[in-house]
N, C-alpha and C positions, 0 to 999 in steps of 0.2 A: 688268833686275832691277827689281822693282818695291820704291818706298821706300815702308813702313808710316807714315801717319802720326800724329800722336804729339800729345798734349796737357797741359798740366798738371793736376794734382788732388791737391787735400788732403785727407790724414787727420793724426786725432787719435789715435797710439801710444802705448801705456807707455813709458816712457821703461827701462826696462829692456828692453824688446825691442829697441829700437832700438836700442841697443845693443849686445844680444845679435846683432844683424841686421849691426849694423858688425863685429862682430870678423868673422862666418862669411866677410863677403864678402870685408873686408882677407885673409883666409886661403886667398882661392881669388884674389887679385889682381882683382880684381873692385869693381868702383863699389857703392856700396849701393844707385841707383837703378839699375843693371843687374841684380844681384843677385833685388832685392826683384820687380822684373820679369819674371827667369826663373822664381821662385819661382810666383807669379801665374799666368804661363802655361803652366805644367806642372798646377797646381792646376786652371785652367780649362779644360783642352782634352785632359789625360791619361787615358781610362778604363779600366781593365784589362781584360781576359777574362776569361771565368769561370773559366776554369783557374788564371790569376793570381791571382782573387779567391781561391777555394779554398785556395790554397796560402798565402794570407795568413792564411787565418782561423785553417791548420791551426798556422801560425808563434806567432799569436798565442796560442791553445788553452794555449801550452805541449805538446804530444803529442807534438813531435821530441824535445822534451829531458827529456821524464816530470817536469818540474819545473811552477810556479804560471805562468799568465799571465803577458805581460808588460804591465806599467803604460805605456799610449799616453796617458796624460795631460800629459805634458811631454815631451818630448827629454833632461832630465837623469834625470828617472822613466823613461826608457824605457832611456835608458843603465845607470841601476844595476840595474834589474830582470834587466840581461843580464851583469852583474857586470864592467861598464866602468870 
C-alpha cells in the first residue's frame, strides 16, 4: 500500500467557516483536518459527465418542480430555497 505524503499549509479562513467546517465534520465523527481534506479532494479530482452535468442544470432550472431556481449561493440559501 503506498502512503501519500503529506505537508503542512496555511490558510487564512473566515472564522465563521471554520467553524461552520467544525460542526459538519464533528457530525460525521470526523477530524476537521480529515474533513476539510476530503472535501478538497472530491473538489479536485471529481468531474461529472455530461449526463450528470445535465441533470444538474435541469435540478437547478427548477423544471422538476415547476417552482424558481434554486439559490447555490450558500448551503443555508440552498437549503431554504428547497424549503429545508
Amino acid at each position: 500500500m503506498e502512503i501519500a505524503l503529506k505537508r503542512n499549509q496555511s490558510f487564512r479562513l473566515p472564522i465563521d467557516l471554520i467553524e461552520r467546517l467544525k460542526l459538519l465534520a464533528k457530525r460525521q465523527n470526523r477530524s476537521l483536518n480529515n474533513y476539510v481534506e476530503t472535501l478538497l479532494l472530491d473538489a479536485a479530482y471529481h468531474e461529472p459527465n455530461a449526463e450528470t452535468i445535465a441533470a444538474m442544470r435541469e435540478a437547478e432550472s427548477g423544471a422538476l418542480r415547476q417552482e424558481k431556481p434554486l439559490d447555490l449561493s450558500s448551503i443555508e440559501a440552498m437549503e431554504k430555497s428547497m424549503g429545508l
